[in-house]
KEPA-188488 format. One record per residue (C-alpha): residue in one letter; x, y, z. Coordinates in Angstrom, 1 decimal, always signed. Layout:
<nodes>
NODE  A  X  Y  Z $
...
</nodes>
This chain:
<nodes>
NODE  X  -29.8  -23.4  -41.2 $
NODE  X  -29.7  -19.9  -39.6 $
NODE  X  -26.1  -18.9  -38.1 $
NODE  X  -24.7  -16.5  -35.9 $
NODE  X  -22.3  -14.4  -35.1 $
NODE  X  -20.1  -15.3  -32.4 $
NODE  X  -16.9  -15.3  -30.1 $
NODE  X  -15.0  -18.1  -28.2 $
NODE  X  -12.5  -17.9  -25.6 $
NODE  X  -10.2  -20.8  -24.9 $
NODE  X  -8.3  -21.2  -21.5 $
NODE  X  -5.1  -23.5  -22.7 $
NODE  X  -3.4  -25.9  -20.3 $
NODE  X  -1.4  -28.9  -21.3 $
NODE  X  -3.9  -31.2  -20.8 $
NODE  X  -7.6  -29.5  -21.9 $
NODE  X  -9.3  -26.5  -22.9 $
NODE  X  -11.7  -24.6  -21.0 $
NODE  X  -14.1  -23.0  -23.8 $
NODE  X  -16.4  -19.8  -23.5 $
NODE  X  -18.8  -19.3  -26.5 $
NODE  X  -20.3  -15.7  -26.5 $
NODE  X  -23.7  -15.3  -28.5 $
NODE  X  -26.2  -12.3  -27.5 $
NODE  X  -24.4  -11.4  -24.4 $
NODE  X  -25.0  -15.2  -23.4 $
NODE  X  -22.2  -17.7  -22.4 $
NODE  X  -22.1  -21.4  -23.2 $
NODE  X  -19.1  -23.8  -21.4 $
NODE  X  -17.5  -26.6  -22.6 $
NODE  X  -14.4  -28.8  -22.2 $
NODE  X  -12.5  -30.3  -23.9 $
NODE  X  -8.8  -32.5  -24.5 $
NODE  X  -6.0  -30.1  -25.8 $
NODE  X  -5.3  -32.7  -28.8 $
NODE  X  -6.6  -33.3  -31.9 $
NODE  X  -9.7  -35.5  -30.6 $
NODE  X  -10.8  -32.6  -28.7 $
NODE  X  -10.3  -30.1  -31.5 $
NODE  X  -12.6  -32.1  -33.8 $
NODE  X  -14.7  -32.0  -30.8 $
NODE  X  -14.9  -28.3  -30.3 $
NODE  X  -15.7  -27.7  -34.1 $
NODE  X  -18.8  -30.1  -33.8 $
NODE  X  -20.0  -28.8  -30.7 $
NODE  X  -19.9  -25.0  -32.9 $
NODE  X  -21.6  -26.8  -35.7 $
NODE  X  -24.4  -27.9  -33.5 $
NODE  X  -25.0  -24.4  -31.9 $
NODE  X  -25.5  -23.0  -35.5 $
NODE  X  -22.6  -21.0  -35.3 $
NODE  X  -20.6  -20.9  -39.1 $
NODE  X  -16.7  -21.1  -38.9 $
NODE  X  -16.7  -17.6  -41.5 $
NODE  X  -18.7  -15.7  -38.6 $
NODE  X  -16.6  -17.0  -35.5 $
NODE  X  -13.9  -15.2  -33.6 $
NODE  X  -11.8  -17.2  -31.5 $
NODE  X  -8.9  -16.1  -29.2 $
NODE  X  -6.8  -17.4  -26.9 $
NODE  X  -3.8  -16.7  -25.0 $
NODE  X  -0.2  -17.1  -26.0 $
NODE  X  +0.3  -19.9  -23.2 $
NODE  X  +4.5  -21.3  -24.2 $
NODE  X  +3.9  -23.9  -26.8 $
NODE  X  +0.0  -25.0  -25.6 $
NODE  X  -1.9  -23.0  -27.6 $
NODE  X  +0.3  -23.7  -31.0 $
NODE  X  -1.9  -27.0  -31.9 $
NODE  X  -5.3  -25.6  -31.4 $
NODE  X  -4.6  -22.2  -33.1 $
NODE  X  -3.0  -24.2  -36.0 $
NODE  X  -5.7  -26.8  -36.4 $
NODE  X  -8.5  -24.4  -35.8 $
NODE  X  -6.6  -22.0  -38.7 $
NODE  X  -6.6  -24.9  -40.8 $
NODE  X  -10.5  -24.8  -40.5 $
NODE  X  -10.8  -22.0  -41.5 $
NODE  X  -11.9  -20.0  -38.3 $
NODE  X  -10.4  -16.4  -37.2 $
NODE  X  -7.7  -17.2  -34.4 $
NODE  X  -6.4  -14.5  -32.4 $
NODE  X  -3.5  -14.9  -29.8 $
NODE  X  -3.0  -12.1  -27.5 $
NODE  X  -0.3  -11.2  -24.7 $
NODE  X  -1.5  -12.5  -21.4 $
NODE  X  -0.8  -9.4  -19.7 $
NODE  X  -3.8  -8.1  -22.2 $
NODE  X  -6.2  -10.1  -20.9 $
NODE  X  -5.3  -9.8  -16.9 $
NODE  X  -5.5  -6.0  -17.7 $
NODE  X  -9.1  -6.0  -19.2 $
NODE  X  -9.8  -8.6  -15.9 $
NODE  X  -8.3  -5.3  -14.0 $
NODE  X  -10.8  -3.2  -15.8 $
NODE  X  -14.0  -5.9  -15.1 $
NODE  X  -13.2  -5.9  -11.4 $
NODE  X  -12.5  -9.6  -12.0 $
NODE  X  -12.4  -11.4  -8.6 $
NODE  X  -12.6  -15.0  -9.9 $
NODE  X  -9.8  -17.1  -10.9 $
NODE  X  -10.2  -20.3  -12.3 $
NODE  X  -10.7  -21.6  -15.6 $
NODE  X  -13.8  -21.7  -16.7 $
NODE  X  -14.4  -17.8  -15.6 $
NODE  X  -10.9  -17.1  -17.3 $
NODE  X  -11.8  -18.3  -20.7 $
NODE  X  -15.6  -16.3  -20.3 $
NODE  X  -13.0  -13.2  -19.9 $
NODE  X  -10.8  -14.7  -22.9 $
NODE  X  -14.1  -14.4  -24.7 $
NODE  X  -15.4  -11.0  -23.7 $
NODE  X  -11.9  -9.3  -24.2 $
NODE  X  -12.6  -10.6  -28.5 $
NODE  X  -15.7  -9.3  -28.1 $
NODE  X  -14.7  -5.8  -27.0 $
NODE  X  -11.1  -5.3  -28.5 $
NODE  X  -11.3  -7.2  -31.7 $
NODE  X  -7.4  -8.3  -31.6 $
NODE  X  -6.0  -9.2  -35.1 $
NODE  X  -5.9  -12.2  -37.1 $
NODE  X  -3.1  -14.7  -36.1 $
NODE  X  -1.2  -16.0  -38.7 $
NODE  X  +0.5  -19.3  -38.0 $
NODE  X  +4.2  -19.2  -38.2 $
NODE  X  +5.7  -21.1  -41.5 $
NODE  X  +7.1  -24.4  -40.6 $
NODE  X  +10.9  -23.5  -41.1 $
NODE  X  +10.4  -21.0  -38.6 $
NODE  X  +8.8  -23.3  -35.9 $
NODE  X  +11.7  -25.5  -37.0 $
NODE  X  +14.2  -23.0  -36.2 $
NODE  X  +12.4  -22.3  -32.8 $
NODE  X  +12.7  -25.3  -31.4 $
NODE  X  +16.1  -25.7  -32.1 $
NODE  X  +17.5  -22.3  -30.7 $
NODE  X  +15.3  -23.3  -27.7 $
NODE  X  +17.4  -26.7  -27.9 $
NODE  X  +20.7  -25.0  -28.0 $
NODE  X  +19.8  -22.9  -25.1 $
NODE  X  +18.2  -25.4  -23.4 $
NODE  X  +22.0  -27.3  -23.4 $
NODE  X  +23.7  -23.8  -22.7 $
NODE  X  +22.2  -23.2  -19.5 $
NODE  X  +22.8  -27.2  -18.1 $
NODE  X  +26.5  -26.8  -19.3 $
NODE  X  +26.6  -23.5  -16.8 $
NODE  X  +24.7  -25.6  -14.0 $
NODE  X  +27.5  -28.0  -14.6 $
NODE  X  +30.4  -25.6  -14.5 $
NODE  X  +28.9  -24.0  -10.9 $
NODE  X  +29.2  -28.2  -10.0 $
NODE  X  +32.6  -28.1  -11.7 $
NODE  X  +33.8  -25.4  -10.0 $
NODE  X  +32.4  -26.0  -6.4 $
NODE  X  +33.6  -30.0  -6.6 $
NODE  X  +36.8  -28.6  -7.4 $
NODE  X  +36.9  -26.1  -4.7 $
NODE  X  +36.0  -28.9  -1.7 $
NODE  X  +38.7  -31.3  -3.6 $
NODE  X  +36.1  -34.0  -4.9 $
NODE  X  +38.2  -34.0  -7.7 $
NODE  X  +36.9  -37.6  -9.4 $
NODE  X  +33.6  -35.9  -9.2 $
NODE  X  +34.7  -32.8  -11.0 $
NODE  X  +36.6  -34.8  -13.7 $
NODE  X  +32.7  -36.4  -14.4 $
NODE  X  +31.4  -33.4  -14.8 $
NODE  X  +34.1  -32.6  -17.0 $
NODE  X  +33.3  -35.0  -19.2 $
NODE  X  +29.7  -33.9  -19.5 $
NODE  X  +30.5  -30.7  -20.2 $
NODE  X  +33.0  -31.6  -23.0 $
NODE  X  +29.8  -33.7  -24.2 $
NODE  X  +27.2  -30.8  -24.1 $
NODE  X  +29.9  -27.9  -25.8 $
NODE  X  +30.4  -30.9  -29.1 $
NODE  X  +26.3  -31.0  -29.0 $
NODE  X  +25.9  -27.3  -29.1 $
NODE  X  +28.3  -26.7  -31.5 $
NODE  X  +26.5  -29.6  -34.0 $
NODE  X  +23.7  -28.0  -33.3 $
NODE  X  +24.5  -24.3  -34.0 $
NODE  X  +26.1  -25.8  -37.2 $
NODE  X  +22.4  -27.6  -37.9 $
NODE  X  +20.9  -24.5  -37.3 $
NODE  X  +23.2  -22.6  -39.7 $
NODE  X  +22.7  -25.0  -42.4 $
NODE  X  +18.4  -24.5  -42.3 $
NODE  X  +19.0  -20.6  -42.4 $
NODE  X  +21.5  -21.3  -45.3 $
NODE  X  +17.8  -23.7  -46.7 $
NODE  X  +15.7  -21.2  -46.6 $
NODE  X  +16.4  -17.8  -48.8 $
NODE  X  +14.1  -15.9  -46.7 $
NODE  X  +15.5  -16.9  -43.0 $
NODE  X  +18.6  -16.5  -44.6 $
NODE  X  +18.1  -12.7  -46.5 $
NODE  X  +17.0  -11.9  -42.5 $
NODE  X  +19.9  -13.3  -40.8 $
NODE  X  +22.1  -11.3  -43.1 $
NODE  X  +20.5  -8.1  -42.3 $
NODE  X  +20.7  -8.8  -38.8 $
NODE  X  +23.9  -9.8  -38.3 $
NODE  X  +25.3  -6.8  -40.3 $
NODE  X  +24.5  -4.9  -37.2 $
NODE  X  +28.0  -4.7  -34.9 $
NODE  X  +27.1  -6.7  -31.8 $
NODE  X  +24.4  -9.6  -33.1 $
NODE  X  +26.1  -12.6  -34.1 $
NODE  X  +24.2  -16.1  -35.7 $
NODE  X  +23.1  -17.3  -31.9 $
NODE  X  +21.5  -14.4  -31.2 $
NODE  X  +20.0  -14.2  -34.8 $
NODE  X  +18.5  -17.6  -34.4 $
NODE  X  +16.6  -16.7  -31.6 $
NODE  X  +15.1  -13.2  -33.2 $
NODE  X  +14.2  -14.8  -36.3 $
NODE  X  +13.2  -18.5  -34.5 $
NODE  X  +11.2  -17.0  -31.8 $
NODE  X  +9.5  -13.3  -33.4 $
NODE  X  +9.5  -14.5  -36.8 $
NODE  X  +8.6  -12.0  -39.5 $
NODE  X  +9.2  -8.3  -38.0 $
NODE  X  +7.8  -6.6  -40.9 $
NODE  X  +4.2  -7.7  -39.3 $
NODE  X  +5.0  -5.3  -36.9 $
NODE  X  +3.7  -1.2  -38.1 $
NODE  X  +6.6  +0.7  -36.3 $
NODE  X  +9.6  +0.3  -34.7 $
NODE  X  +7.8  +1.6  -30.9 $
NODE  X  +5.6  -1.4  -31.8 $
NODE  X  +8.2  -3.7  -32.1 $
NODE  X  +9.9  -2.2  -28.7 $
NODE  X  +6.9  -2.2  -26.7 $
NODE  X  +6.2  -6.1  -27.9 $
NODE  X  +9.6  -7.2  -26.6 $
NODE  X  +9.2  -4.9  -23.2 $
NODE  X  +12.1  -3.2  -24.0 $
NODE  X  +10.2  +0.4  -23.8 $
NODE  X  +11.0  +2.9  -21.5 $
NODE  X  +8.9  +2.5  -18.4 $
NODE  X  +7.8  +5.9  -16.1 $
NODE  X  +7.0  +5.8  -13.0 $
NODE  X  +5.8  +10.0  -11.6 $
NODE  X  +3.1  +11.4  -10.2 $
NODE  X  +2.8  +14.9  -9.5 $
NODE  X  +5.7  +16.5  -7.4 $
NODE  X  +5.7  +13.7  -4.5 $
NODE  X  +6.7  +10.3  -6.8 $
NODE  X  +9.5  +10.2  -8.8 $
NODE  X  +10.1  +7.0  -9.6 $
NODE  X  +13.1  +5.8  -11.5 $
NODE  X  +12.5  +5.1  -15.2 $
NODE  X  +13.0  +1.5  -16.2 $
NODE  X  +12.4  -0.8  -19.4 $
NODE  X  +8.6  -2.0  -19.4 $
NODE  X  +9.4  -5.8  -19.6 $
NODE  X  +6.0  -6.7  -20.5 $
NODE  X  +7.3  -8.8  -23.5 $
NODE  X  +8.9  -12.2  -23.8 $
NODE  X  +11.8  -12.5  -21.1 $
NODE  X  +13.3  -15.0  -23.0 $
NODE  X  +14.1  -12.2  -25.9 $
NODE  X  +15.2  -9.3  -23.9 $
NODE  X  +17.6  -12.2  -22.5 $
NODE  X  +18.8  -12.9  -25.9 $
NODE  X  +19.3  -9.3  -26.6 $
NODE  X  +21.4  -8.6  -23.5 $
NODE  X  +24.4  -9.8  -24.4 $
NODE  X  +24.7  -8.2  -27.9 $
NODE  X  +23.8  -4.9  -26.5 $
NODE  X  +26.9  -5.3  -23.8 $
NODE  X  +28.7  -6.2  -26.9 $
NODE  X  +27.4  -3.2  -28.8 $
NODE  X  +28.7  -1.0  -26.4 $
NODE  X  +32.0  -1.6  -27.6 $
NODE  X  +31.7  -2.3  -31.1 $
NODE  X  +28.7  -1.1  -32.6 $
NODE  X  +30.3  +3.1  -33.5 $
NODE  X  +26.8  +4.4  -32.8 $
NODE  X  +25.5  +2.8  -29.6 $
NODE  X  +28.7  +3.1  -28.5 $
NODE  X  +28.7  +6.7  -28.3 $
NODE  X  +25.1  +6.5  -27.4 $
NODE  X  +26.2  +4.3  -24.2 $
NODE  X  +28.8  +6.7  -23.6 $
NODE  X  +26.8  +10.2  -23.4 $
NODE  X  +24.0  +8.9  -21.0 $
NODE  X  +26.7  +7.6  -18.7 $
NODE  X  +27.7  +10.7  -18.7 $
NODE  X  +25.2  +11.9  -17.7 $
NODE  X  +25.3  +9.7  -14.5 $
NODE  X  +22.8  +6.9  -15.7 $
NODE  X  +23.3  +3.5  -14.0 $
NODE  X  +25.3  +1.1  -16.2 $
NODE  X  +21.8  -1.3  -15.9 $
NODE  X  +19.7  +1.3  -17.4 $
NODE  X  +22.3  +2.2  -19.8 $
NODE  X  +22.2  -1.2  -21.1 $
NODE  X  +18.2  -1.2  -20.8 $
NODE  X  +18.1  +1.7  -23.4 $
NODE  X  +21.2  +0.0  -25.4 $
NODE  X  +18.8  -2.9  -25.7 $
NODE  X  +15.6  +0.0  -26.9 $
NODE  X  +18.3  +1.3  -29.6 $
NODE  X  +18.7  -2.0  -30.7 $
NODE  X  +15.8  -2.8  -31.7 $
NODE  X  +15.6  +0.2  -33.7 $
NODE  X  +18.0  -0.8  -35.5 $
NODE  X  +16.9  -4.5  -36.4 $
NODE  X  +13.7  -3.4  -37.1 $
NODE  X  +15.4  -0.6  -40.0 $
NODE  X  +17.5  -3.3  -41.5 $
NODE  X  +14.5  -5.3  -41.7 $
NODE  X  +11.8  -2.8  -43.2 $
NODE  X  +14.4  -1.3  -45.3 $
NODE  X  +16.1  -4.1  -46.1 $
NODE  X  +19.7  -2.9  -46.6 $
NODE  X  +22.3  -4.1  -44.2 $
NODE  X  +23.5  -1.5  -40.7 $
NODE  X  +25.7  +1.2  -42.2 $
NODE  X  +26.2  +3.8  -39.2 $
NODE  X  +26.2  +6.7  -41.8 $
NODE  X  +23.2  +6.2  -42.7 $
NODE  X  +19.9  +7.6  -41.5 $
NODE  X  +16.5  +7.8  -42.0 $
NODE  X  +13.2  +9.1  -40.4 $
NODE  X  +12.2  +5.6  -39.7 $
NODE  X  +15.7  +4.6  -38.1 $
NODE  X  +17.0  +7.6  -36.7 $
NODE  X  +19.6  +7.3  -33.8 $
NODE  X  +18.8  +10.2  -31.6 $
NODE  X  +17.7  +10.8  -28.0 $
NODE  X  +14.2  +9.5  -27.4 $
NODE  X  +13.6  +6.8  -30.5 $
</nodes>
C-alpha cells in the first residue's frame, strides 16, 4: 500500500476533537470523542487514508489537562506528537489574516502551523511526575478555598454572625489538617523517586524556594534540562523582560512578558518576595534597581527573571546554590 506524508491538527475540548489532516496542500475533517473510543477511531480513519504512523506529524495545543490522553495514547502508537503554546498558534492565525474562529477552521490552522514550523517532538511526562502534578494542583486547589473561607471568616465575624464564623472555623481547621497530609504525601513520593528527589534538593538549596514551591516546579515543568538555555527557560515561563518603544514618541514601560503559564509565575512570586530578604545575591540585586527608582512590582518581576536563572544553573550543573560561585551559564549580573 503506497503511504504519504502527512500532518494533523487536533482542536481539543473536553468532550471531542476537531481533526485537520494536511496531505498535498489538501485538508480532510473529521470528528471525533476525546476518549479512547475516539482515539482508536482517529488511527483507523489515518490507516484508511494511506497515511503510515512513521510518516505523520501531529500537533495539538497544550489545552489544561485535555490534550494529555490523546498525546499519550497517540505516543503510545507510535506517531510524532507535538504540543505547542497556544499563544504560538493565535500568532501564526495573526500572520494568516485568520478571520474565522471555530473549531473546525482552528484545528486546519493547528495543522498548517506543523506544517510550516515543524515544532519538536513531545515527550510524555513519566508517571511520577503527572503524579506529583496532580497533587501540588490538589494542595493548591485546598489553599485557595481555605483563603475564600477566611474572607467568610473574617467578614461573618465583622457583622457579628458569630455561629456562622465558628462553621467556617471548623472548615478551615479541616482544610489546613488536609493540606498538611497532603504536603507530607507529596514529600514522601519526592523522597520515592531518586530523580524528583536529586531535583528537589537542588532547588531548594536556593535561599527563598522551599518544598511547596518545589512541588509545583518539578510537578508542573518537569525536566528543565529539556530546555537549551536559561533565556529559554525564562521566556517559557513569561518571566522575560517585555519592551514596549517605538522611535522617540512611545516609551512604554518595560514589563515581564507573561506569555507562559500563570499558574508558575504565581508559584514563583512568593519565593522571590522571600528572596529579597534572604537569598545574599538577589538581595542586593533587589536592592540596586530600587535604587535606581524601579517600582517594587517590577523589581519583583526581574527578582522572579533572576530566579530562574538560578534554578535553571542548579539544575544543568547540578551542584546545589552557592552565592560564591559563578559561571558563564549562571552569571548574576545586569541583563541575564
Amino acid at each position: 500500500m503506497e503511504t504519504v506524508c502527512a500532518v494533523v491538527g487536533i482542536d481539543v475540548s473536553k468532550k471531542k476533537l476537531d481533526i485537520a489532516l494536511l496531505v498535498d496542500g489538501k485538508t480532510k475533517a473529521k470528528v471525533v470523542e476525546n476518549s479512547a473510543d475516539g482515539y482508536k477511531s482517529l488511527l483507523e480513519w489515518l490507516s484508511k487514508a494511506k497515511v503510515a504512523k512513521e510518516t505523520l506529524h501531529v500537533c495539538m495545543e497544550a489545552t489544561g489537562i485535555y490534550y494529555e490522553p490523546v498525546a499519550l495514547a497517540l505516543h503510545d502508537a507510535g506517531v510524532s506528537v507535538s504540543v505547542v503554546n497556544p499563544a504560538c498558534i493565535k500568532g501564526f492565525g495573526h500572520s494568516e489574516n485568520i478571520r474565522n474562529k471555530n473549531d473546525t477552521a482552528d484545528a486546519g490552522l493547528i495543522a498548517r502551523y506543523c506544517a510550516a514550523m515543524k515544532p519538536a517532538p513531545w515527550t510524555p511526562p513519566p508517571l511520577e511526575q503527572r503524579q506529583l502534578r496532580a497533587w501540588s494542583l490538589r494542595v493548591q486547589a485546598l489553599k485557595d478555598i481555605r483563603q475564600q473561607e477566611e474572607n467568610r471568616l473574617e467578614a461573618n465575624t465583622f457583622t457579628g454572625m458569630t455561629d456562622v464564623a465558628e462553621h467556617v472555623k471548623q472548615h478551615i481547621a479541616w482544610l489546613s489538617a488536609e493540606i498538611n497530609k497532603l504536603e507530607d504525601d507529596i514529600d514522601d513520593h519526592i523522597d520515592r523517586h531518586p530523580g524528583l528527589k536529586h531535583d528537589a534538593e537542588l532547588i531548594t538549596s536556593i535561599p527563598g524556594i522551599g518544598t511547596t514551591t518545589v512541588a509545583r516546579i518539578l510537578g508542573q515543568l518537569g525536566d528543565i534540562r529539556r530546555f537549551d538555555s536559561a533565556k529559554a527557560f525564562a521566556a517559557f515561563l513569561g518571566v522575560t523582560p517585555k519592551q514596549r518603544s517605538s522611535g522617540t514618541s512611545i516609551k512604554g514601560r518595560t514589563m515581564i512578558s507573561r506569555a507562559g503559564s500563570m499558574s508558575m509565575r504565581a508559584a514563583l512570586y512568593m519565593p522571590s518576595l522571600v528572596a529579597c530578604r534572604h537569598n545574599p545575591l538577589l538581595r542586593c540585586f533587589a536592592e540596586r534597581l530600587l535604587a535606581t527608582g524601579m517600582a517594587k512590582k517590577a523589581v519583583i518581576g526581574a527578582v522572579m527573571h533572576k530566579m530562574t536563572h538560578l534554578i535553571y544553573g542548579v539544575i544543568r550543573t547540578g551542584k546545589p546554590f552557592d552565592p560564591n560561585y559563578l559561571t558563564n551559564g549562571l552569571a548574576i549580573q545586569d541583563g541575564i
